[in-house]
C-alpha positions in Angstrom: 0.0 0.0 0.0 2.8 2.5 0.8 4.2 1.8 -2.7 0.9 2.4 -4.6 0.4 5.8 -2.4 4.1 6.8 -3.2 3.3 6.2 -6.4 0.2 8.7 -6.3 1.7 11.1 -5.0 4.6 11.0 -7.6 2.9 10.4 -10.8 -0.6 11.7 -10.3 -1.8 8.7 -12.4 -5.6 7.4 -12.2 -4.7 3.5 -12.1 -2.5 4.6 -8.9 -6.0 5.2 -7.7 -7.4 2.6 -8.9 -4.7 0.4 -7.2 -5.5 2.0 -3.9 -9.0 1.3 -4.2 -8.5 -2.3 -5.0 -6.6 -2.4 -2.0 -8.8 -1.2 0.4 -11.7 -3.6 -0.6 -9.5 -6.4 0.0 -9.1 -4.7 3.7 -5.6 -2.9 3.5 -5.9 -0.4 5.4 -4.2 3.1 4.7 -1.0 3.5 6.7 -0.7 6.2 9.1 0.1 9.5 6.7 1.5 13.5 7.9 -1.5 15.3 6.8 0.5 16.7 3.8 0.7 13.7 1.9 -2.9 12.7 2.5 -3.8 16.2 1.0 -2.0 15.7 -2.0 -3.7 12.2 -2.6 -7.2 13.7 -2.2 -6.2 16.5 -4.3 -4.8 14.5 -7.4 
């Protein structure tokens, strides 16, 4: 999961996204972020 959100925030790219979202319906849960980042993922 850190990869896929590291990747988000680098790239910007919708199947990073959609990787993410895969993720958390197979119950992955988000790893603890700094605020910043999770900012950044909700504005890409």
């Amino acid at each position: 999961m850190e990869n896929k959100i590291a990747a988000l925030l680098e790239r910007g790219e919708i199947r990073d996204r959609f990787d993410i979202e895969f993720l958390l319906r197979q119950g992955i849960p988000l790893p603890d972020l700094p605020e910043t980042n999770m900012a950044k993922m909700i504005a890409n």
